[in-house]
PDB file of N, CA, C and O in Angstrom:
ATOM      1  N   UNK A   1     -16.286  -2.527  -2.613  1.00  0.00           N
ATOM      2  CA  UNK A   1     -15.927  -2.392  -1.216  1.00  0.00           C
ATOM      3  C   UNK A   1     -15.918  -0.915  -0.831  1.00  0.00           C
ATOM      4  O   UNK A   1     -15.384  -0.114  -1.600  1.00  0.00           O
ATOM      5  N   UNK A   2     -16.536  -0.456   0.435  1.00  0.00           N
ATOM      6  CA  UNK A   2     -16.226   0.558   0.610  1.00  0.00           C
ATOM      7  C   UNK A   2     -15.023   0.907   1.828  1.00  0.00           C
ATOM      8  O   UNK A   2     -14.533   0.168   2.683  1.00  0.00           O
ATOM      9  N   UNK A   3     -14.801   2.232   1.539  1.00  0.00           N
ATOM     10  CA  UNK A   3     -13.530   2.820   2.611  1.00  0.00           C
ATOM     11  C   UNK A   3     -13.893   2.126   4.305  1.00  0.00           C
ATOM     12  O   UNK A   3     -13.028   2.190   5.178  1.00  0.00           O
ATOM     13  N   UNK A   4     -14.942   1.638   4.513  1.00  0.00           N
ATOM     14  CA  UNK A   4     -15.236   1.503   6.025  1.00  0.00           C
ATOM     15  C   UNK A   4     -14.433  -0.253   6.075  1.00  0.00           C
ATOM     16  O   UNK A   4     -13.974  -0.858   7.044  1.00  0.00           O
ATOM     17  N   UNK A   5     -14.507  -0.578   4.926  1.00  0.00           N
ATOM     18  CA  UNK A   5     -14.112  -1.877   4.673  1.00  0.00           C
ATOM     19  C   UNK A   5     -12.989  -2.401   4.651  1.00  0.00           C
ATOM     20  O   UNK A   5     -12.704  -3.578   4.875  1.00  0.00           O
ATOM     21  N   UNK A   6     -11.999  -1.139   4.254  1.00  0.00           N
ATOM     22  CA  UNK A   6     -11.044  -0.864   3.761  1.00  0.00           C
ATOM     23  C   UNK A   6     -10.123  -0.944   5.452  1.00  0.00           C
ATOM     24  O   UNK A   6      -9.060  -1.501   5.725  1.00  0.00           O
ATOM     25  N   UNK A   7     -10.784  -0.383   6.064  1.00  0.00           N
ATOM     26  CA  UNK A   7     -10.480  -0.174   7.468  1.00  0.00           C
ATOM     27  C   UNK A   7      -9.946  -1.222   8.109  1.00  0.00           C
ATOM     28  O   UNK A   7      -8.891  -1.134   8.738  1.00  0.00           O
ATOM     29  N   UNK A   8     -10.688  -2.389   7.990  1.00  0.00           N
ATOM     30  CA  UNK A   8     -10.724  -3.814   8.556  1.00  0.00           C
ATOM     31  C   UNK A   8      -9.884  -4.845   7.680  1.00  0.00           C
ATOM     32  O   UNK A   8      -9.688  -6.041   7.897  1.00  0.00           O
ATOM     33  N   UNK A   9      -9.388  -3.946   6.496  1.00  0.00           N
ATOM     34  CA  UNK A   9      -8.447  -4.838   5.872  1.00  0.00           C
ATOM     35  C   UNK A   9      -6.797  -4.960   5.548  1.00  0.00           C
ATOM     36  O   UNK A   9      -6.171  -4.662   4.531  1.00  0.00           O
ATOM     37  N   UNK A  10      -6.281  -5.611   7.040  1.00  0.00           N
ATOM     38  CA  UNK A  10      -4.975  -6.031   7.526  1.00  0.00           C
ATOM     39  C   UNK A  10      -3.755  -5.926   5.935  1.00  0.00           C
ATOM     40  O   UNK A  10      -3.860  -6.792   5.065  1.00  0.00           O
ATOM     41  N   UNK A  11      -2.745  -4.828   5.803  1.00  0.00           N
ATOM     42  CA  UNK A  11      -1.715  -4.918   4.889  1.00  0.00           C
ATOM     43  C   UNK A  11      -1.716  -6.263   4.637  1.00  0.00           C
ATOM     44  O   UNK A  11      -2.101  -6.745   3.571  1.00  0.00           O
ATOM     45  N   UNK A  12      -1.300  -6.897   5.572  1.00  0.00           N
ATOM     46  CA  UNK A  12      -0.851  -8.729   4.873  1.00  0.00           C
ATOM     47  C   UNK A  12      -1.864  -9.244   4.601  1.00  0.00           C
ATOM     48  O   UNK A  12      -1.873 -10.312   5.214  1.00  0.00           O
ATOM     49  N   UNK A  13      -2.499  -9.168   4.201  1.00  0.00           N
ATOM     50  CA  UNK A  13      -3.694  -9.756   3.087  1.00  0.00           C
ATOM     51  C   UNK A  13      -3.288  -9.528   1.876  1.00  0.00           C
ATOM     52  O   UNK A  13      -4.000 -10.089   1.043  1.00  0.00           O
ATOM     53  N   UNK A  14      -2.171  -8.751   1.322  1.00  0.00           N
ATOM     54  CA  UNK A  14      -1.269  -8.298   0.255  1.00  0.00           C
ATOM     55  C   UNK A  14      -0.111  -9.412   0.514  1.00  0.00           C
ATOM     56  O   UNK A  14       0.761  -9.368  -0.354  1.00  0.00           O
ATOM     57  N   UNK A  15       0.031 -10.106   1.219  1.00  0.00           N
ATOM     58  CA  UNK A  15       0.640 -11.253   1.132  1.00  0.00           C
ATOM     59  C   UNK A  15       2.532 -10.958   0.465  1.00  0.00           C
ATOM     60  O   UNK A  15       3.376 -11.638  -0.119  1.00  0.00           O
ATOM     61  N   UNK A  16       2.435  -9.681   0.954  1.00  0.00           N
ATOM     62  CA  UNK A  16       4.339  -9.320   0.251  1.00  0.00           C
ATOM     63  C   UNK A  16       4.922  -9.807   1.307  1.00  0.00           C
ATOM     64  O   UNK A  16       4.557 -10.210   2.412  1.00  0.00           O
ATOM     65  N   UNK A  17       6.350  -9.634   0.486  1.00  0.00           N
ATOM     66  CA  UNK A  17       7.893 -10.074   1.521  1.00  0.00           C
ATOM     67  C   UNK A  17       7.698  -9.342   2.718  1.00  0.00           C
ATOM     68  O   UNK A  17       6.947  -8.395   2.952  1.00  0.00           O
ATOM     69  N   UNK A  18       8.651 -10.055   3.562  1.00  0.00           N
ATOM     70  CA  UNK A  18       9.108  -9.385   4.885  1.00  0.00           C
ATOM     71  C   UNK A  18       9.141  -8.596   4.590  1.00  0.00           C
ATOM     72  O   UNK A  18       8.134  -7.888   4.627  1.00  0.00           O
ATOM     73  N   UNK A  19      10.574  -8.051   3.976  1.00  0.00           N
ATOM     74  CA  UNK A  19      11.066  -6.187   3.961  1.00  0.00           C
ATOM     75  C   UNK A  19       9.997  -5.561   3.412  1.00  0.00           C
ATOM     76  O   UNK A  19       9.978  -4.391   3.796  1.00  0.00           O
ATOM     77  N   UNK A  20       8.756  -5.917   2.407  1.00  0.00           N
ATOM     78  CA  UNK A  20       7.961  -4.497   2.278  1.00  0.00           C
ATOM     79  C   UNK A  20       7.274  -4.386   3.327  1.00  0.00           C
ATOM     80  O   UNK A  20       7.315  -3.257   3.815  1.00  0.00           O
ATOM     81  N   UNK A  21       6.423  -5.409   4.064  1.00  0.00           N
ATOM     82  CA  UNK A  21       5.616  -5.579   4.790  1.00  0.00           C
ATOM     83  C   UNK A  21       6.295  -4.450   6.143  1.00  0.00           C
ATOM     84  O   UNK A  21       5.783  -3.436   6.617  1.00  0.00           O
ATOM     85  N   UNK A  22       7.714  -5.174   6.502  1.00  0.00           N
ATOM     86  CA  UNK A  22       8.340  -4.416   7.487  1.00  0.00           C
ATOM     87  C   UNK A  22       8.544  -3.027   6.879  1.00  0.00           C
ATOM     88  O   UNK A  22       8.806  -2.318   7.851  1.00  0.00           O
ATOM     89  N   UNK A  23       8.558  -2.375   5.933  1.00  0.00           N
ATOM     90  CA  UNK A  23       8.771  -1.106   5.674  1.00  0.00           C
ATOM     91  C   UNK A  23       7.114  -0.482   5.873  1.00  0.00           C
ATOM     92  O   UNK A  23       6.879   0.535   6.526  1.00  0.00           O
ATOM     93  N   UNK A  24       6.021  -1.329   5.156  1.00  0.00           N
ATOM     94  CA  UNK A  24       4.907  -0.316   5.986  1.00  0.00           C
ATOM     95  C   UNK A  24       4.662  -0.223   6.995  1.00  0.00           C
ATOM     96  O   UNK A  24       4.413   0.955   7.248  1.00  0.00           O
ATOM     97  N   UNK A  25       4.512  -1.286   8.408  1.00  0.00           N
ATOM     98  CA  UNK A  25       4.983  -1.421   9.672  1.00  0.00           C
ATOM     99  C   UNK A  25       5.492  -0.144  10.124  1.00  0.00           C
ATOM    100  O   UNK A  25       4.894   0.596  10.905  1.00  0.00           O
ATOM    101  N   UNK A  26       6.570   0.074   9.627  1.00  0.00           N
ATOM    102  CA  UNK A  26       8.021   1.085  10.208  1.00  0.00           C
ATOM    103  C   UNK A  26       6.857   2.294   9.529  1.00  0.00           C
ATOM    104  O   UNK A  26       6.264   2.689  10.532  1.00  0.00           O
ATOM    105  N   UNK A  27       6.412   2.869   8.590  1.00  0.00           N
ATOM    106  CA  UNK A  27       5.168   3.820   8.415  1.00  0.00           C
ATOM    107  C   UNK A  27       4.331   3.770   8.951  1.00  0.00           C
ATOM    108  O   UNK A  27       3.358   4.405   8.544  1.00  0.00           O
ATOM    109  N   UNK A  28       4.252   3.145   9.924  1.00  0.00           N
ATOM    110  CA  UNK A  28       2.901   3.092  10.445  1.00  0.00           C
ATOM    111  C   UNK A  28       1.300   2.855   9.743  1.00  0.00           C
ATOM    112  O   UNK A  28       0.178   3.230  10.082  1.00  0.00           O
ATOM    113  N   UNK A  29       1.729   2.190   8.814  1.00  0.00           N
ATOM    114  CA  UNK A  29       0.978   1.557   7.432  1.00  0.00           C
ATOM    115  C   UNK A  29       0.219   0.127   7.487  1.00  0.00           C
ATOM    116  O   UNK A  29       0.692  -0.877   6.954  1.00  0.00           O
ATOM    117  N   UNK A  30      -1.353   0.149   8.388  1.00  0.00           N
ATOM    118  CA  UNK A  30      -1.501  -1.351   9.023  1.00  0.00           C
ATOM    119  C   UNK A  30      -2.372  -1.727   8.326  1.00  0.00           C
ATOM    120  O   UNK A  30      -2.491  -2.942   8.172  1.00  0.00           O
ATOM    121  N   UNK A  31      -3.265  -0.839   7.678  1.00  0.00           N
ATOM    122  CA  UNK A  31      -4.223  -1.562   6.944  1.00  0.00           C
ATOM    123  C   UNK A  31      -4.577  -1.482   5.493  1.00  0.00           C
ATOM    124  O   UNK A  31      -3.409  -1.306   5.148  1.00  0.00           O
ATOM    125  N   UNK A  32      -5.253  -1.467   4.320  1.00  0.00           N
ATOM    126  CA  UNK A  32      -5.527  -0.799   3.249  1.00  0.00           C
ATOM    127  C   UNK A  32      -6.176   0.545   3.070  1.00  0.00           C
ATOM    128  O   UNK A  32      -5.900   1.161   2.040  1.00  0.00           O
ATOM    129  N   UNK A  33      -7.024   1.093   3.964  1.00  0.00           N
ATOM    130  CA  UNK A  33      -7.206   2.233   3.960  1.00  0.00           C
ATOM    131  C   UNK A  33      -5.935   3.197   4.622  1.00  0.00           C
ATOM    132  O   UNK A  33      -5.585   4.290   4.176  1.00  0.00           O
ATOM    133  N   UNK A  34      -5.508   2.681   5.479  1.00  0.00           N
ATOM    134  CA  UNK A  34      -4.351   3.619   5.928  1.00  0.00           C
ATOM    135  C   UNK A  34      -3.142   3.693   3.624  1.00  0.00           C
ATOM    136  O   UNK A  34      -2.748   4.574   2.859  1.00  0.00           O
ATOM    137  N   UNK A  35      -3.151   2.240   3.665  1.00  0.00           N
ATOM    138  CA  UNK A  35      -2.019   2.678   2.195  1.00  0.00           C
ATOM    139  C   UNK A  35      -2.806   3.691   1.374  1.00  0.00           C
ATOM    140  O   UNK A  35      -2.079   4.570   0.913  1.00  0.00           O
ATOM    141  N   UNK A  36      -4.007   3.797   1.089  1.00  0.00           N
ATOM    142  CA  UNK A  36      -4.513   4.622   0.059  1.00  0.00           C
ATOM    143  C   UNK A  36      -4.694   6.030   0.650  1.00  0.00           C
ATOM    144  O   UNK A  36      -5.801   6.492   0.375  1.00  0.00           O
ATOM    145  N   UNK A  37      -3.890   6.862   1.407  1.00  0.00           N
ATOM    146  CA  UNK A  37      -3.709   8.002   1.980  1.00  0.00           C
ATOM    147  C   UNK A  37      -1.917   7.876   1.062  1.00  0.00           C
ATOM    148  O   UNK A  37      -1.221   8.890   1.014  1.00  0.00           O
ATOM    149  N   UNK A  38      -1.618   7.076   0.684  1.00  0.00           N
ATOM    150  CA  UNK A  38      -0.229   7.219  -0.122  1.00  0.00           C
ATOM    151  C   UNK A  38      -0.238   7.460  -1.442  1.00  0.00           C
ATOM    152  O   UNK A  38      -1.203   7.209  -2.164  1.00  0.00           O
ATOM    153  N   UNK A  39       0.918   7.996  -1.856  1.00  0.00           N
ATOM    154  CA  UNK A  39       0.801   7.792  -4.017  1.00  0.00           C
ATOM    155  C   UNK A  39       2.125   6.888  -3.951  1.00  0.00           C
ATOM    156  O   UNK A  39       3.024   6.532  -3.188  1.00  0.00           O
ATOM    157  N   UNK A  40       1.617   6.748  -5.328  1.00  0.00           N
ATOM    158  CA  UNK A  40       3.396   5.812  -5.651  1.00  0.00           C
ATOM    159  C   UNK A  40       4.673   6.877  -5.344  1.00  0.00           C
ATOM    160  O   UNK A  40       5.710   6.426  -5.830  1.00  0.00           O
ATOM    161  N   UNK A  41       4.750   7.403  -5.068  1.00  0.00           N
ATOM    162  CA  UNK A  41       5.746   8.437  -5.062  1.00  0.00           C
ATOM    163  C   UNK A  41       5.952   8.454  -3.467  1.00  0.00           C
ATOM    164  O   UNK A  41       7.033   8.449  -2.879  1.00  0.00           O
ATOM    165  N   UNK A  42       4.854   8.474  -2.988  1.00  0.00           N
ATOM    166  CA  UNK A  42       5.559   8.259  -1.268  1.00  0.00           C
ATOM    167  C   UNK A  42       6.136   7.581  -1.258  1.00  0.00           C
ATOM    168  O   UNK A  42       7.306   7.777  -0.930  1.00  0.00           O
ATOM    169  N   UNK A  43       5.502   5.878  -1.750  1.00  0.00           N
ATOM    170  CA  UNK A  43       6.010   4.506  -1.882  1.00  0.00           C
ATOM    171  C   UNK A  43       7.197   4.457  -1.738  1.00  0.00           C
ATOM    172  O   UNK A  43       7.782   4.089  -0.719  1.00  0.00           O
ATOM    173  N   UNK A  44       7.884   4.987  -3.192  1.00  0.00           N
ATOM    174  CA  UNK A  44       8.947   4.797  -3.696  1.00  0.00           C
ATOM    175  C   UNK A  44       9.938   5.750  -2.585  1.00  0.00           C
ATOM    176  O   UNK A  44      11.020   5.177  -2.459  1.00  0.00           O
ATOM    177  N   UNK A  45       9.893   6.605  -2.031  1.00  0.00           N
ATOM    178  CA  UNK A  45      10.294   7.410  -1.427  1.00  0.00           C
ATOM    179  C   UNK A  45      10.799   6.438  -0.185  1.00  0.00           C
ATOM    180  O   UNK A  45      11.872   6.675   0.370  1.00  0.00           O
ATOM    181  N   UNK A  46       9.968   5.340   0.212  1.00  0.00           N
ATOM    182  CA  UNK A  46      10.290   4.784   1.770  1.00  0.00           C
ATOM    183  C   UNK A  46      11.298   3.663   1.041  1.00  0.00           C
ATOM    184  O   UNK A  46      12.444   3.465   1.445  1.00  0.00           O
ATOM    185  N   UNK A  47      10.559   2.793  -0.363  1.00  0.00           N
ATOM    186  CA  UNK A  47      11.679   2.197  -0.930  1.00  0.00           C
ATOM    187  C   UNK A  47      10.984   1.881  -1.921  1.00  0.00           C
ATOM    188  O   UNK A  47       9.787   1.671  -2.117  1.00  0.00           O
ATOM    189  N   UNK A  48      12.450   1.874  -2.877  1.00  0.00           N
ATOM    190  CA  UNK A  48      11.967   1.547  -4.405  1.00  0.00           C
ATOM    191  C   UNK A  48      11.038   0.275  -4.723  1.00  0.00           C
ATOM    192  O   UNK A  48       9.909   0.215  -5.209  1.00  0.00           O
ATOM    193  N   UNK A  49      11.892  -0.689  -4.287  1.00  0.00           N
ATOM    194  CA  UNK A  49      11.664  -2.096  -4.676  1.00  0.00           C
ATOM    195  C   UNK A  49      10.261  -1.820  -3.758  1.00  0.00           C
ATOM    196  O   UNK A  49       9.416  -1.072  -4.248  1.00  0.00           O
ATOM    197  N   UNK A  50      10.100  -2.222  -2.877  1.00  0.00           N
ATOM    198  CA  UNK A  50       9.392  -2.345  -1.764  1.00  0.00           C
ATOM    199  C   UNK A  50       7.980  -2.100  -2.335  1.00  0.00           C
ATOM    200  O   UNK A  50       7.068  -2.920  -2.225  1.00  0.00           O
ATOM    201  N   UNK A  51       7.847  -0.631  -3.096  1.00  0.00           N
ATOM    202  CA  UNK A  51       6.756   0.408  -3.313  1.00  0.00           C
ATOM    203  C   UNK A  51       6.430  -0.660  -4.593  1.00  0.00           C
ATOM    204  O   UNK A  51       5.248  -1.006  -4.581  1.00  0.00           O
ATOM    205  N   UNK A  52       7.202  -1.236  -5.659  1.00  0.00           N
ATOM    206  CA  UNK A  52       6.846  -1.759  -6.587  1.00  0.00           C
ATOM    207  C   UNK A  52       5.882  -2.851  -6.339  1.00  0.00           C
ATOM    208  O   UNK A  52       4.837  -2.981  -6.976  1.00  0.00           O
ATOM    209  N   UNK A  53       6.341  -3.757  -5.233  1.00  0.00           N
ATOM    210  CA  UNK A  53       5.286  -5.052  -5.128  1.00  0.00           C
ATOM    211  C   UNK A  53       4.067  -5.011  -4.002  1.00  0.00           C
ATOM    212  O   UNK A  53       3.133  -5.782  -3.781  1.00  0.00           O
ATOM    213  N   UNK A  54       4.529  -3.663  -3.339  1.00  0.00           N
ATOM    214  CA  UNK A  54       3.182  -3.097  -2.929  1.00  0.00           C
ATOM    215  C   UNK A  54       2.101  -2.722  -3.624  1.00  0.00           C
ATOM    216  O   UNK A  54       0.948  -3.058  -3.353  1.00  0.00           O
ATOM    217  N   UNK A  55       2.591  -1.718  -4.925  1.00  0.00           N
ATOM    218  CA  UNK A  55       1.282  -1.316  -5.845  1.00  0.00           C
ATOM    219  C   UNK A  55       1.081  -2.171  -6.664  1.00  0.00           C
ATOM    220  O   UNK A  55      -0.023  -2.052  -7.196  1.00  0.00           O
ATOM    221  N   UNK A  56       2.004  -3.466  -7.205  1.00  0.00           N
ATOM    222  CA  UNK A  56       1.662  -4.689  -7.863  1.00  0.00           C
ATOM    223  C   UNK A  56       0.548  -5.657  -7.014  1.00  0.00           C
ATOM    224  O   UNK A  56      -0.309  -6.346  -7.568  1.00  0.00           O
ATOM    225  N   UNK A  57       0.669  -5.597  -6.157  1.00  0.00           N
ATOM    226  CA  UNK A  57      -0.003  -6.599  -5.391  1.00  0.00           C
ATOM    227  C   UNK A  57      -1.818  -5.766  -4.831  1.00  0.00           C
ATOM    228  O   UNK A  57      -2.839  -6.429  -4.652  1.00  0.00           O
ATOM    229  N   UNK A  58      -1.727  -4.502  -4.701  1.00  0.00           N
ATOM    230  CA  UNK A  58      -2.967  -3.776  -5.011  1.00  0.00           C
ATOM    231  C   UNK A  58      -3.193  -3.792  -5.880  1.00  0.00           C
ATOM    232  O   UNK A  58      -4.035  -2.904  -5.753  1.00  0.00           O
ATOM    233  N   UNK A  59      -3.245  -4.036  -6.931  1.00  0.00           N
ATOM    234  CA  UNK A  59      -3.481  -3.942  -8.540  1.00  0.00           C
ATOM    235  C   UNK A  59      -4.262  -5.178  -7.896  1.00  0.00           C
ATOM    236  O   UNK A  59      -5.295  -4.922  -7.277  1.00  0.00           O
ATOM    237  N   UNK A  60      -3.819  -6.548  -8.006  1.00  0.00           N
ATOM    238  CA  UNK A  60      -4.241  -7.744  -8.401  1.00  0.00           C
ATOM    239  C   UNK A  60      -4.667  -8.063  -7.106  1.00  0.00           C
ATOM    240  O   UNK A  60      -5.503  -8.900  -7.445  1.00  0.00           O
ATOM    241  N   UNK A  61      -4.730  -8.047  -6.022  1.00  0.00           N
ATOM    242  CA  UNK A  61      -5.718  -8.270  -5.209  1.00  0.00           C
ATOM    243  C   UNK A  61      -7.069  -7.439  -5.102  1.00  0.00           C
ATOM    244  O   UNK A  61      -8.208  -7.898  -5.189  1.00  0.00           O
ATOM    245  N   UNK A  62      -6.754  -6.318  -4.926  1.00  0.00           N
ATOM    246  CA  UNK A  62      -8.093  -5.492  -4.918  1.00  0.00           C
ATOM    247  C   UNK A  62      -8.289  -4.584  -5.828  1.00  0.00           C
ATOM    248  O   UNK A  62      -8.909  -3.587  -5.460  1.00  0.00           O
ATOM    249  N   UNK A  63      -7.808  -4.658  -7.323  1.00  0.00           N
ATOM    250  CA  UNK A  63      -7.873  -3.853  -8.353  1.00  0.00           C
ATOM    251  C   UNK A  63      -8.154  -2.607  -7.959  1.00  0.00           C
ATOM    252  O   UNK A  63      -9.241  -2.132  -8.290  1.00  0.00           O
ATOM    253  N   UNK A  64      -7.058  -1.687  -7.029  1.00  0.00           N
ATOM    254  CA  UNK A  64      -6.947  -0.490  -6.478  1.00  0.00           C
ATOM    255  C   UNK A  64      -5.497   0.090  -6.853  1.00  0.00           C
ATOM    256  O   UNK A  64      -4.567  -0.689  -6.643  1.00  0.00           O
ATOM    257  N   UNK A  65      -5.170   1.380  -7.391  1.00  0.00           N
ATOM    258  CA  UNK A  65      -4.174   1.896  -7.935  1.00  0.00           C
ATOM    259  C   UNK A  65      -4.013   3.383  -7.073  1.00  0.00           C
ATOM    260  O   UNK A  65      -4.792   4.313  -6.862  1.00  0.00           O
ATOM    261  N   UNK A  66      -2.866   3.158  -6.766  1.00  0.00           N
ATOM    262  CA  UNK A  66      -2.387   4.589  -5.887  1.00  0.00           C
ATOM    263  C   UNK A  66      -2.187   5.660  -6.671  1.00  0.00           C
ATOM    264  O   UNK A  66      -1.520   5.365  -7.662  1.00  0.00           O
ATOM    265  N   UNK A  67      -2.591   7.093  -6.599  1.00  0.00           N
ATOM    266  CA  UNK A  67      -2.099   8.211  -7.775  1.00  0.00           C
ATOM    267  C   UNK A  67      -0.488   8.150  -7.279  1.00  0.00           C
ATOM    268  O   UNK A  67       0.120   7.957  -6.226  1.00  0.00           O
ATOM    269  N   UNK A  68      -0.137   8.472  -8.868  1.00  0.00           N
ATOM    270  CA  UNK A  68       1.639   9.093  -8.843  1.00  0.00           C
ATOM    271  C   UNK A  68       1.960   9.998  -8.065  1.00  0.00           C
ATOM    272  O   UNK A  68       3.127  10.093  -7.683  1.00  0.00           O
ATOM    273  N   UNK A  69       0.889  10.954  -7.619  1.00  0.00           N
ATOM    274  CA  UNK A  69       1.723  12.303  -7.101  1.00  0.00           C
ATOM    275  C   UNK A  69       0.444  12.964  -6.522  1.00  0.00           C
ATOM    276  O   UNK A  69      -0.762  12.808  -6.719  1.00  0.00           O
ATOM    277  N   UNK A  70       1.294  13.869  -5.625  1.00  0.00           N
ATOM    278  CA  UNK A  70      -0.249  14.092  -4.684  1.00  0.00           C
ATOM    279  C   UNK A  70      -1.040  15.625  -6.301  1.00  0.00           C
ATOM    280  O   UNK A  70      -2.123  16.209  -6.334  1.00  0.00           O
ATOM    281  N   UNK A  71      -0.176  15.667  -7.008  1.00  0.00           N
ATOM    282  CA  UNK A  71      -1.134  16.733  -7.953  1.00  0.00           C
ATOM    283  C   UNK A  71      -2.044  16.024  -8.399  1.00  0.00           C
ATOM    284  O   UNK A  71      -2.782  16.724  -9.091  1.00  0.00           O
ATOM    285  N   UNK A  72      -2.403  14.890  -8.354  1.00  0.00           N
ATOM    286  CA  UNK A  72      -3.939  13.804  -9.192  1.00  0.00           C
ATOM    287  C   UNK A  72      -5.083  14.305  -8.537  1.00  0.00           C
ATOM    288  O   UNK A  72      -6.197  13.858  -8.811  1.00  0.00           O
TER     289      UNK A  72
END
């Protein structure tokens, strides 16, 4: 898939809970290319739990992994 693709592909297609879903929402976080401008470390920063079944659920839907830290 490329990034143009990425564009057109709605967060809830990650199919998480309310509260993460509502925490990227509240970031202004709508699609998959908008999350991969994040690392796990932002994630975790807006919320712990939240950030966990966000990058779990990129893993296994679109075998895509966020860097830890913006030094990657």
């Amino acid at each position: 898939m490329t990034q143009d693709t990425f564009d057109q592909i709605p967060v809830e297609t990650l199919e998480l809970s309310m509260k993460a879903l509502g925490s990227l929402k509240r970031s202004q976080i709508a699609t998959i290319a908008d999350l991969m401008n994040y690392t796990q470390e932002d994630l975790e920063i807006l919320d712990k739990e939240c950030s966990e079944e966000v990058i779990t659920a990129l893993e296994q839907k679109f075998n895509l992994t966020l860097p830890l830290n913006d030094l990657q």
